[in-house]
N, C-alpha and C positions, 0 to 999 in steps of 0.2 A: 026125728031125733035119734042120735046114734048114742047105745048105752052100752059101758066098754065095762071094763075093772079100774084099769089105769089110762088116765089121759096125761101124754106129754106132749106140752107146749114149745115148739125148737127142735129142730132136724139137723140140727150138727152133731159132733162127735159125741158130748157127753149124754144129748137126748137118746139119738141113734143107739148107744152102749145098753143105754137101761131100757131099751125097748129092748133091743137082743138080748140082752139078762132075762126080762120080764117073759118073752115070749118063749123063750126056750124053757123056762119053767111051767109055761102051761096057761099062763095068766093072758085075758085076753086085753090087746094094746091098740090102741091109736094114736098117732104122733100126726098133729097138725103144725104146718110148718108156714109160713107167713110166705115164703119165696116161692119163685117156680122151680127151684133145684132142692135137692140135699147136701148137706156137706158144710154148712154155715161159711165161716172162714178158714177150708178148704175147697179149692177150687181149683180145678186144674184144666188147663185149655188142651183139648187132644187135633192136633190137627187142623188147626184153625188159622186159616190168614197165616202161615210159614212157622205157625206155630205148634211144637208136636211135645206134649207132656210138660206144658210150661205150667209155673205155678205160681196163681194169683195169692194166695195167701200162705199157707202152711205148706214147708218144706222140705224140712232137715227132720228125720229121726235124730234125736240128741242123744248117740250112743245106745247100748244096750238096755232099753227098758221094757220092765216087766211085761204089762198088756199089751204094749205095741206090740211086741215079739210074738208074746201067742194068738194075737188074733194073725200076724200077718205069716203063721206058720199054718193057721187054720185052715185061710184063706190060699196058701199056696203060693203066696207073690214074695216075687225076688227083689233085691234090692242090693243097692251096691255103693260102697265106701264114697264119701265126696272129701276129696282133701288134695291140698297143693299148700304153695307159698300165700303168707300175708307180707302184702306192701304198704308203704306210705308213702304219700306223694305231699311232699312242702317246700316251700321255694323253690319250685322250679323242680325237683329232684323226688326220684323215687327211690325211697330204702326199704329193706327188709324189716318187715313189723317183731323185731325180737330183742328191741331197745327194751330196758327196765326202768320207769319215769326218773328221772333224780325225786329223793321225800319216798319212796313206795314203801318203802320196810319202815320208815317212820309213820305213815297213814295203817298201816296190816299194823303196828304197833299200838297203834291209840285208837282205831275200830276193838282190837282187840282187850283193849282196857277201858274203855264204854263198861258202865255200868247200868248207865238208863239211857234207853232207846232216843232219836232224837231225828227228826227230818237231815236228809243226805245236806241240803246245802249249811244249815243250821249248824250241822258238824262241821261242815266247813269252815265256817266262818268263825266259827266259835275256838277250834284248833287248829288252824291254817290260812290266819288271818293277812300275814308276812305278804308283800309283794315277792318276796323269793319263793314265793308255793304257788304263786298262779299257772303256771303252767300245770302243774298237779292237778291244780282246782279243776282248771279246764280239761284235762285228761278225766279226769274222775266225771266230771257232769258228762262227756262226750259220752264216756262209756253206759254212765246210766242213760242218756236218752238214746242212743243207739241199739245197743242191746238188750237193754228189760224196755223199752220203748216210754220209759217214765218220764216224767216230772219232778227233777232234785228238790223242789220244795216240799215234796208230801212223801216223797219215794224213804222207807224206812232205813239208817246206820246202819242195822242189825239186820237186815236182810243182805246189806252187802257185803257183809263181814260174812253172811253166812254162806252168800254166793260163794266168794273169794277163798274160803277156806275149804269148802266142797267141791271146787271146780276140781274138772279131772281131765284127762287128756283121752278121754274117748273117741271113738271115729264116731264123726257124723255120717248118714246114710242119706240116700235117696233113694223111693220105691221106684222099682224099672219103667211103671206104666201110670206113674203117678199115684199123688195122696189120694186121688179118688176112686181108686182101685179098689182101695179098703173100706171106703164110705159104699162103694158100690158091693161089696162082698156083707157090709152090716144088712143093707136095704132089701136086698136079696133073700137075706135067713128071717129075717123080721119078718117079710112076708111069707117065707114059706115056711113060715110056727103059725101063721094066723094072723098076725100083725098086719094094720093096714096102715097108710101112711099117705095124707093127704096137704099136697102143695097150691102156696096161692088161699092157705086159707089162713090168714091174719088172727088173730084173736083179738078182737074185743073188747070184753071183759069176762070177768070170772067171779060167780057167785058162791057160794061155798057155806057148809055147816058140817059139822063134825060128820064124818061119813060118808059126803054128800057133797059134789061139785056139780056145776054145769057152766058151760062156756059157750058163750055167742061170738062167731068171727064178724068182720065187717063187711061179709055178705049177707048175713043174718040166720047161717048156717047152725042148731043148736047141737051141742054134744052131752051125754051128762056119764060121770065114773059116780065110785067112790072114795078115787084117790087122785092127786093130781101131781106132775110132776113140770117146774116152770125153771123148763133149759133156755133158757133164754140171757145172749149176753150180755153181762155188768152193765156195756155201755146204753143199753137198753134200761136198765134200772135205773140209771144216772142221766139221762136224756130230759130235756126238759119237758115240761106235762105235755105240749101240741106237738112235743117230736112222734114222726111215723112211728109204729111201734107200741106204743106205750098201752097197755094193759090195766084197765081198772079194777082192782079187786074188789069185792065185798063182800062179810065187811074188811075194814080196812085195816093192814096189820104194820102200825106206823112203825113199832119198836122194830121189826124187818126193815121197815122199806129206811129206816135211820142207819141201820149197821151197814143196809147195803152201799149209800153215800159214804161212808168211813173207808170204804176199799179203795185200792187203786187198778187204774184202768188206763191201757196205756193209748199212744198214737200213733198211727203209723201209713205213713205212705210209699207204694211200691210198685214200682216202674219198672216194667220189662221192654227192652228195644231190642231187637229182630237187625242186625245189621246184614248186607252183603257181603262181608267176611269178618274175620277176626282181627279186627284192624292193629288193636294195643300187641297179637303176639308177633306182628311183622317188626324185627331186628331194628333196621330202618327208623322205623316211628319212635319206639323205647329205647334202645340205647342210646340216644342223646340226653336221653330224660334221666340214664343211670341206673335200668335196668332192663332185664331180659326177664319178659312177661310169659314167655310159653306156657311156664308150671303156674301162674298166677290166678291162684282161687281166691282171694280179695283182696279188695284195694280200698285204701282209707283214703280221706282227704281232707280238706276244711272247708271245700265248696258247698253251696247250696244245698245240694244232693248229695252227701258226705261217701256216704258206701257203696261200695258195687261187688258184686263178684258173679262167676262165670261158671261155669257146666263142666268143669274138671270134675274128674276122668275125662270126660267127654271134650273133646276141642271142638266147641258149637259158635258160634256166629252170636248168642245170645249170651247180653248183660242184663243180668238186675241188678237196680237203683233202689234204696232203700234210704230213708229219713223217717225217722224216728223223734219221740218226745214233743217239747214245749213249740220245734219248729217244725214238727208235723202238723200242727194247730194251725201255725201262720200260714203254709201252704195247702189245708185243708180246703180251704174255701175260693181258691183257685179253679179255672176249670182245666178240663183232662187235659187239653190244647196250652194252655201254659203251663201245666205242671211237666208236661212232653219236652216244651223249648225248654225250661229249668234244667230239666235235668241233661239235653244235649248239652247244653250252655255249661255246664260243669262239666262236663265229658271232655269238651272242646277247652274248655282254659288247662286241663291238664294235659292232653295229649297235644297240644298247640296245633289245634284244629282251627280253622276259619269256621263256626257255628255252620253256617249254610251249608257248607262244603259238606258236614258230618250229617247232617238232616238228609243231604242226598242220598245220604250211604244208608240212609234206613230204609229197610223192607218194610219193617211194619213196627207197631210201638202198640202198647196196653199201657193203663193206668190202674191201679187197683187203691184208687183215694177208701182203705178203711174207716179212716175218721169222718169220714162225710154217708158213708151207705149205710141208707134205713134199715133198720134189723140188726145194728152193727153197734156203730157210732165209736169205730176205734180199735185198738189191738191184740193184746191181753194184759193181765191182770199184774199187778206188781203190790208188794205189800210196804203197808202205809204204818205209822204207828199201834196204829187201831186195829190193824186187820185180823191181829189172835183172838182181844175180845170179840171182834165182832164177826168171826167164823164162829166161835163158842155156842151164840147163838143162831146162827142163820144154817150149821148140820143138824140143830134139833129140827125132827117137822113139827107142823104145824096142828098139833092135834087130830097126829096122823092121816093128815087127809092132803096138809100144805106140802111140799119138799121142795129145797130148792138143788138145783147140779150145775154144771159149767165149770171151766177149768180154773174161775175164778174161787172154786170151793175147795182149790187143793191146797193140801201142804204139806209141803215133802221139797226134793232135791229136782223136780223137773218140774218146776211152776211155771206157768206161762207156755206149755207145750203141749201138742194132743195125747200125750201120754198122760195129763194133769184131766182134760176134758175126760178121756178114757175111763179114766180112774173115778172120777166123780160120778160119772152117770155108773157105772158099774156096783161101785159104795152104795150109792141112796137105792137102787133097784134092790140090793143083797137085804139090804136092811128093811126094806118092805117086804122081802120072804122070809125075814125071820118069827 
């Protein structure tokens, strides 16, 4: 039996943070992590199959933020602006994403005179009922299952109101040698405080009394602290009882495991294809289409596989494919091999490709189905009605023994980002040195 101070359950960014908090303060740590890697939903392929620095889940620095910036000044890694043109591509035609919806200053009008919170579609429906606002409607649902990767039914007014009013025109980054750079620069200091850090070992369940945890993996491996810390993602909370993953506590702490169903938790599926060239910046291909792609760092659509965008700065050979929301659901349970044709299949009706003809042109392809991978079960976190009460309680611990962290515990202006994961595990570790 291994006997620590702090045990944390989950080896991605927010468990990762509060181990390095934890360890650099002296306290001794063990982070059991259920995978054979670190990094949870950062992943980044170095070199693999034509792929060099590609990134399966977490990508974009979102601007200037706090702990990203100093751990990745700590750490000594570079990183470098990602920005070009936004396109749309509809009926046949590609334009420049810098249309303003018709109805938008009347929606930013009636978000902003909400006076009680209310489901995204509910708002809809209830102030944008008109057949002259569907397009609206549908812009607005796009944009929440696309970008917060939600659910307009449960996805909170007031979160987009607060999105939309906070949005800023920051540069997004990308780290030179990848998000895991940084996961691999945390791993590295955790172990050299003393922190040990064991992959491949699942948990269990987790027995607990004030002062007093112990945790059995599902190899039958025992650990025991005095305090426990359970980094583990939302969609793991929200997984149904026989999904991989799931963790038994005891005893059992319902009014937690209730607030944690009251959160939201997003879905997302993400495809990266390796092509033979950069086929969309060849003149040829796009100017009939009504536009010239060179500068083109994303492009919208209404196909299948909606979004894409490309490796500006860089002129790379490589497209990511992203589907988001309630149709990340429906193509969740696809396998890798059809969600691969899907998204050619929309590649090809906009670039008026013959399918097969563009499948030749692939070097190599990855799927990154999140909503389907055990330890996962989905993307990040989006706030729901419920999610102020029920963060209220789920940052109290647990008679200082329970904590919980994950980017799901943030609240602030970069939710849903590894800056929120950062943040979180960093918080609960401070707060157990105080």
């Amino acid at each position: 039996m291994e006997n620590t101070d702090v045990l944390i359950i989950g080896a991605g960014a927010a468990g990762l943070m509060a181990a390095y908090t934890l360890s650099k303060a002296g306290k001794k740590v063990v982070v059991l992590e259920a995978c054979n890697r670190t990094g949870g939903r950062i992943h980044t392929l170095h070199n693999a199959s034509f792929f060099n620095h590609a990134e399966l889940g977490a990508e974009f620095v979102h601007g200037d933020l706090p702990v990203t910036s100093d751990l990745l000044k700590k750490a000594q890694l570079t990183y470098h602006a990602a920005s070009g043109q936004m396109w749309h591509y509809s009926n046949g035609q590609f334009k420049q994403e810098n249309d303003i919806t018709e109805g938008w200053d009347e929606l930013i009008e009636q978000l902003h005179n909400l006076e009680h919170d209310l489901p995204l579609n509910e708002f809809l429906q209830q102030y944008f009922p008109d057949e002259s606002h569907q397009k609206l409607c549908e812009s607005v649902r796009r944009y929440a299952a696309g970008y917060d990767t939600a659910d307009p039914e449960k996805l909170s007014a007031f979160a987009m109101r607060n999105e939309w009013e906070s949005e800023d025109d920051s540069a997004q980054y990308r780290i030179d040698n990848g998000y895991c750079s940084l996961i691999n620069y945390l791993t590295g200091e955790i172990k050299h405080s003393g922190g040990q850090i064991f992959l491949n070992a699942a948990v269990n369940q987790v027995t607990w009394n004030t002062g007093t945890v112990n945790i059995i993996t599902t190899d039958g491996d025992t650990y025991e602290a005095e305090k426990v810390i359970l980094a583990i993602p939302l969609g793991v909370w929200q997984a149904s009882p026989k999904a991989k993953g799931k963790i038994t506590i005891q005893p059992e702490i319902p009014n937690h495991y209730a607030a944690l169903q009251k959160l939201g938790f997003g879905s997302i599926v993400k495809i990266l294809l390796q092509f033979d060239e950069a086929f969309w910046e060849n003149v040829d291909v796009s100017a009939p289409l009504g536009g010239k792609l060179d500068n083109a760092m994303f492009l919208f659509s209404d196909e299948k596989v909606p979004t894409w965008w490309t490796q500006l700065p860089q002129h790379s050979s490589l497209l990511t494919g992203w589907l988001g929301g309630p149709a990340a659901v429906k193509l969740s349970g696809y396998t890798n091999q059809q969600i691969m044709h899907e998204a050619v299949a929309s590649l090809a009706h906009i670039f008026n490709y013959d399918v097969e003809v563009l499948k030749d042109k692939l070097l190599t392809w990855h799927v990154a189905n999140w909503t389907a991978e055990p330890y996962v079960y989905g993307s990040y976190a989006y706030d729901t009605v419920h999610t102020t009460e029920s963060l209220k309680l789920l940052n109290k611990p647990i008679d200082s023994t329970l904590y919980f962290a994950g980017e799901f515990m943030y609240q602030g202006p970069s939710m849903g980002t590894v800056e929120a994961a950062l943040t979180s595990g960093r918080d609960v570790a401070e707060h157990m040195l105080l």
